[in-house]
N, CA, C and O atoms as a GROMACS GRO file, in nm:
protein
  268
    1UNK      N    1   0.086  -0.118   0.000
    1UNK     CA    2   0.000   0.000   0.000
    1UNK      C    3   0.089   0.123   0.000
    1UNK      O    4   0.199   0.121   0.055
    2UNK      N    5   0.041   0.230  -0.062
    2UNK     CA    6   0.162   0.318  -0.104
    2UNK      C    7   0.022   0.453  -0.057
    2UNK      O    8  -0.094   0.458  -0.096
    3UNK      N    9   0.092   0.542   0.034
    3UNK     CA   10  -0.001   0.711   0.079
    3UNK      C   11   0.042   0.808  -0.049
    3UNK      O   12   0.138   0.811  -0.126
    4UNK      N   13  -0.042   0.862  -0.038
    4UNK     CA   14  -0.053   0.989  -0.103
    4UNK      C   15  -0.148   1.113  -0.077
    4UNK      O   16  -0.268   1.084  -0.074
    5UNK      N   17  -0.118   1.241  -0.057
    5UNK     CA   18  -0.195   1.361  -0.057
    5UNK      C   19  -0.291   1.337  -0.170
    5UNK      O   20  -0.251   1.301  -0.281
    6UNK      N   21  -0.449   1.360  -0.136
    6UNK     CA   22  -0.540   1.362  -0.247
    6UNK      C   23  -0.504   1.438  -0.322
    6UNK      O   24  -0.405   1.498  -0.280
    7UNK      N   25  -0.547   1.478  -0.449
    7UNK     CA   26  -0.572   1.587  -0.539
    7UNK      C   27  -0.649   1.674  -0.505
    7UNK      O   28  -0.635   1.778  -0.569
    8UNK      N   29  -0.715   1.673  -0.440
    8UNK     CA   30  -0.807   1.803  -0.364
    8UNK      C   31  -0.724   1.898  -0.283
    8UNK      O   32  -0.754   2.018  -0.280
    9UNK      N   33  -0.608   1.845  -0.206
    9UNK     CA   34  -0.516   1.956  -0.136
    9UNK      C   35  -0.428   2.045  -0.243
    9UNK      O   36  -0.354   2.000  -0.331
   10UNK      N   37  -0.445   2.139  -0.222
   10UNK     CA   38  -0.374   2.252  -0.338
   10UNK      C   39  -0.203   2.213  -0.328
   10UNK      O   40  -0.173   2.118  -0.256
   11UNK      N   41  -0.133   2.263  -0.375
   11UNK     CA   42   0.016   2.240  -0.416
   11UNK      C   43   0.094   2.316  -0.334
   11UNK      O   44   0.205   2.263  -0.325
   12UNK      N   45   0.085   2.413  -0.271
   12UNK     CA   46   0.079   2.523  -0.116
   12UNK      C   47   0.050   2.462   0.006
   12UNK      O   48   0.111   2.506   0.102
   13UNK      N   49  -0.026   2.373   0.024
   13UNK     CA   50  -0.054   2.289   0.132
   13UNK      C   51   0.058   2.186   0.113
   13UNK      O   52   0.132   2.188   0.212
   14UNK      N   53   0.106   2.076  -0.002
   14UNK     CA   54   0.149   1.992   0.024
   14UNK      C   55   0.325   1.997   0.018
   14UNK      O   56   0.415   1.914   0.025
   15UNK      N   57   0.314   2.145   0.002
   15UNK     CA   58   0.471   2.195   0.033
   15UNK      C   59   0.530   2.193   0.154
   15UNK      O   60   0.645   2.167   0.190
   16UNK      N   61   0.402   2.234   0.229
   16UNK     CA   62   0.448   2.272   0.383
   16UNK      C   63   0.455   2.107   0.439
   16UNK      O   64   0.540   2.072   0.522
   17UNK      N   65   0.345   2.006   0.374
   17UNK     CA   66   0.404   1.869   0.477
   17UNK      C   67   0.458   1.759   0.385
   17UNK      O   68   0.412   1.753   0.271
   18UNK      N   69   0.575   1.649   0.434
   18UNK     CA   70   0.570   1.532   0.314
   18UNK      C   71   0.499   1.449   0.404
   18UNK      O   72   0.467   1.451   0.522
   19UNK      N   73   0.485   1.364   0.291
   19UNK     CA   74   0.436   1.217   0.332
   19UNK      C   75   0.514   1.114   0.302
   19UNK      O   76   0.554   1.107   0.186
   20UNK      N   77   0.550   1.017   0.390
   20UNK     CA   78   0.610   0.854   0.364
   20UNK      C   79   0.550   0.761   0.264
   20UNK      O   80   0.505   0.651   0.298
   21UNK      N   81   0.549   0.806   0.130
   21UNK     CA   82   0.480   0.690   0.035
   21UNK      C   83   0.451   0.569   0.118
   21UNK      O   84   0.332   0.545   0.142
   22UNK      N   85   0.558   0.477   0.172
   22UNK     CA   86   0.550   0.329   0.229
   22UNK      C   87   0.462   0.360   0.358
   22UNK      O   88   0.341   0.341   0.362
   23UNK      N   89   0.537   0.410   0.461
   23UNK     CA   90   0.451   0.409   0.609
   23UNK      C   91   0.305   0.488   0.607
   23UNK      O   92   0.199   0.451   0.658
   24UNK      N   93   0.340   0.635   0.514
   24UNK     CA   94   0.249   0.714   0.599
   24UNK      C   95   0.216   0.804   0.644
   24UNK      O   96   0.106   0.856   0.655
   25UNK      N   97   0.368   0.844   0.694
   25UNK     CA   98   0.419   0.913   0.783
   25UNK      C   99   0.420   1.033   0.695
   25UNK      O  100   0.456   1.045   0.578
   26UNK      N  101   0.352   1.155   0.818
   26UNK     CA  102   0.301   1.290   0.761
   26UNK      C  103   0.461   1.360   0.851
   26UNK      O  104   0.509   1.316   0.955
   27UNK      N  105   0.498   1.445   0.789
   27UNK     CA  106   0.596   1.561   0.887
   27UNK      C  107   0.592   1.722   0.792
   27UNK      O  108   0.535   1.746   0.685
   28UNK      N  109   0.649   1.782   0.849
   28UNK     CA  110   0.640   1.903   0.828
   28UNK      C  111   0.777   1.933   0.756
   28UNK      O  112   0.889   1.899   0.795
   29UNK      N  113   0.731   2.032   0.596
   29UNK     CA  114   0.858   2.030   0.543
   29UNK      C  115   0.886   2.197   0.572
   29UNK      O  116   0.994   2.244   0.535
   30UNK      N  117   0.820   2.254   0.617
   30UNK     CA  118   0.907   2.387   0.655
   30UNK      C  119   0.812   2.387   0.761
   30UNK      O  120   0.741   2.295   0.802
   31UNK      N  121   0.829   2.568   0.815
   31UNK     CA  122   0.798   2.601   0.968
   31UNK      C  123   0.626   2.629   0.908
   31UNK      O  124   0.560   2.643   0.805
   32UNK      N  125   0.618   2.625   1.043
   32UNK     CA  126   0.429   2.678   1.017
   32UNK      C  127   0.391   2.771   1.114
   32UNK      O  128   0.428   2.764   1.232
   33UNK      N  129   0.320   2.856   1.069
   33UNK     CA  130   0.291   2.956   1.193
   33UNK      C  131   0.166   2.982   1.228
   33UNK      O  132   0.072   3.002   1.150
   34UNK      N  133   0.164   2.980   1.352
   34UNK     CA  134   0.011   2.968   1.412
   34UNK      C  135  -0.046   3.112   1.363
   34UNK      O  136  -0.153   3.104   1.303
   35UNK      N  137   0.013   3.256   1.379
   35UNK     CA  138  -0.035   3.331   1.320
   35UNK      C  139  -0.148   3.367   1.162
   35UNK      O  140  -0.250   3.433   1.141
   36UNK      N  141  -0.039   3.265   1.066
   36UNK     CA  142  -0.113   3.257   0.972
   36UNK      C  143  -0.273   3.168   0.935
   36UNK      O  144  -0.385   3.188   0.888
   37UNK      N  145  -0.176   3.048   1.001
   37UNK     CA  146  -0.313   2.947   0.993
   37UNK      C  147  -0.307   2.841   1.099
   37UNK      O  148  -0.203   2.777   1.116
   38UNK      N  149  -0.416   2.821   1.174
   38UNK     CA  150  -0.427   2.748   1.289
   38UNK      C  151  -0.420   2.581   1.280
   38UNK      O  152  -0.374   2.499   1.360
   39UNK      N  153  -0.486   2.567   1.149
   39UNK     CA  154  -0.516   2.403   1.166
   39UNK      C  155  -0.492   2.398   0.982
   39UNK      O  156  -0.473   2.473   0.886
   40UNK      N  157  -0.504   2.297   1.008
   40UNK     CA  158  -0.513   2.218   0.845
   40UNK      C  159  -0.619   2.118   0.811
   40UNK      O  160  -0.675   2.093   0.917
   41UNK      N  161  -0.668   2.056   0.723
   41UNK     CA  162  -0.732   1.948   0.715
   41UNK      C  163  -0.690   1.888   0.587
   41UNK      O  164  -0.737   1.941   0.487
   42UNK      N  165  -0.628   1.809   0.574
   42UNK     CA  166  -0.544   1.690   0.494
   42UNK      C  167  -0.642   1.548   0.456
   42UNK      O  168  -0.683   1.471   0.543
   43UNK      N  169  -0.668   1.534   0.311
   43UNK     CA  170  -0.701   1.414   0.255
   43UNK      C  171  -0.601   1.327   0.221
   43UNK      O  172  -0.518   1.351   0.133
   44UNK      N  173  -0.604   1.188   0.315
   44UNK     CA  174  -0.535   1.131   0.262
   44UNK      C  175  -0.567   1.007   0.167
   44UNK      O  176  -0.642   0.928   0.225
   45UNK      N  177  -0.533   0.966   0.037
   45UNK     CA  178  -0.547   0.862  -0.027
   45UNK      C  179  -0.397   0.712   0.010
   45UNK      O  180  -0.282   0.720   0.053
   46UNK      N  181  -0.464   0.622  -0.024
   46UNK     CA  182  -0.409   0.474   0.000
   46UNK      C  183  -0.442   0.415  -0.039
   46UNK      O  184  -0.558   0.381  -0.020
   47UNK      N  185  -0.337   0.340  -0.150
   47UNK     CA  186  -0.371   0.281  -0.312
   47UNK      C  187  -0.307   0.170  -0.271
   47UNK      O  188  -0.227   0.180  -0.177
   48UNK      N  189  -0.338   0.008  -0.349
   48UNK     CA  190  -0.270  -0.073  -0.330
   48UNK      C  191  -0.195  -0.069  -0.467
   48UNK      O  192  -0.175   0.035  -0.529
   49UNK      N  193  -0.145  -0.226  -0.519
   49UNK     CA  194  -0.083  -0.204  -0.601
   49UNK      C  195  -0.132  -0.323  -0.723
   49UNK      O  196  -0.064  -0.355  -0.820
   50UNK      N  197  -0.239  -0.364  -0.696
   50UNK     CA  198  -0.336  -0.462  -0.750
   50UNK      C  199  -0.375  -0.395  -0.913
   50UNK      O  200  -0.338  -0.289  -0.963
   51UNK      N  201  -0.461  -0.504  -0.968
   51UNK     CA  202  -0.481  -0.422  -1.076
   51UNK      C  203  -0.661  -0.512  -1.084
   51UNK      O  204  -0.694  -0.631  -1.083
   52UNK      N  205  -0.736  -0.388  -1.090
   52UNK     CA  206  -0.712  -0.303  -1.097
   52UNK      C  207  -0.677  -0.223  -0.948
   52UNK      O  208  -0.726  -0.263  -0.843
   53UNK      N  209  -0.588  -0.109  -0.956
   53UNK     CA  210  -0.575  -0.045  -0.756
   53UNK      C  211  -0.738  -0.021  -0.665
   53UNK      O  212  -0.843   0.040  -0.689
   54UNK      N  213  -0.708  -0.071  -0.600
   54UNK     CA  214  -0.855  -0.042  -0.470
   54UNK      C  215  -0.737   0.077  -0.409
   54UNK      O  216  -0.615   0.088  -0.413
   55UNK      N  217  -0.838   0.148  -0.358
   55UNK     CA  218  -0.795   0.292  -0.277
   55UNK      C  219  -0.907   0.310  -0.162
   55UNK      O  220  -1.015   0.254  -0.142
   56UNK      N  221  -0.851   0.392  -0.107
   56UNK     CA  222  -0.957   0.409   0.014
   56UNK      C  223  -0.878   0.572   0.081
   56UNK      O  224  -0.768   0.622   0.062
   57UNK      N  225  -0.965   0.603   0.140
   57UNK     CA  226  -0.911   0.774   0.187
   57UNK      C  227  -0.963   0.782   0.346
   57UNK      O  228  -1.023   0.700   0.416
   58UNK      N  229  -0.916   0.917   0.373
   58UNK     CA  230  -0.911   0.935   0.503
   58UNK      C  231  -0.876   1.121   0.526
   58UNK      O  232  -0.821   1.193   0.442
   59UNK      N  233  -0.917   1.155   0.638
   59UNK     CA  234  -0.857   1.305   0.654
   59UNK      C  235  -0.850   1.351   0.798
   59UNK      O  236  -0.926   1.343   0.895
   60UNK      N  237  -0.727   1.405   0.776
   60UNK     CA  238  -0.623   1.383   0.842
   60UNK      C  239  -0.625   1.539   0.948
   60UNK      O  240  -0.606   1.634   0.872
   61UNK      N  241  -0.639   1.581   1.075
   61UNK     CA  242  -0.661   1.753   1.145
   61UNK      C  243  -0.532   1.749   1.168
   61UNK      O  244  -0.466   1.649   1.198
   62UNK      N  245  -0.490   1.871   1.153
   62UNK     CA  246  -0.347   1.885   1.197
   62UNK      C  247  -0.412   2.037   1.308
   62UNK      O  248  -0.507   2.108   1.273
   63UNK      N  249  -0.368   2.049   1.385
   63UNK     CA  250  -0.378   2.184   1.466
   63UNK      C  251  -0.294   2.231   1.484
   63UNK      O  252  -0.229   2.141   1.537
   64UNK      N  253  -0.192   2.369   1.482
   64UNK     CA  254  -0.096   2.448   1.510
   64UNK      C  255  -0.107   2.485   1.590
   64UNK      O  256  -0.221   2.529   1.606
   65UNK      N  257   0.011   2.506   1.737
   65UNK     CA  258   0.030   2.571   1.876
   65UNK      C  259   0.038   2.678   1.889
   65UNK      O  260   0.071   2.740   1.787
   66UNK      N  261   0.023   2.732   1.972
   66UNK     CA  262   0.123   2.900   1.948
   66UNK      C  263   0.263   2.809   2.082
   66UNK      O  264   0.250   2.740   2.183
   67UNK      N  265   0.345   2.844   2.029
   67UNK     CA  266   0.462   2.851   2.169
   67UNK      C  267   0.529   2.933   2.127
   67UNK      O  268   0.626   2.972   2.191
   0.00000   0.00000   0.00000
């Protein structure tokens, strides 16, 4: 099973986080500031590798701190 950012998240959103094709795993590719924007909401897709691919989705809250 291989993750991916839907196509519905703009190209500005998926700058700021990567994703682990294999695991999953969401992290942050630059800083984020609570000033600008508080939270996020992230679609995630998960494709197998079958043919034809079954997929299935999910979405994902991220919330920003202030510290």
């Amino acid at each position: 099973i291989y993750y991916y950012f839907s196509d519905a998240i703009s190209a500005k959103i998926q700058e700021l986080f990567k994703i682990d094709k294999k695991s999953g795993e969401i992290r942050t590719a630059s800083e984020l500031d609570f000033e600008d924007v508080q939270s996020y909401d992230l679609e995630i897709e998960a494709r197998d590798q079958g043919w034809p691919p079954l997929s299935g989705h999910c979405r994902v809250e991220l919330e920003v701190l202030d510290v």
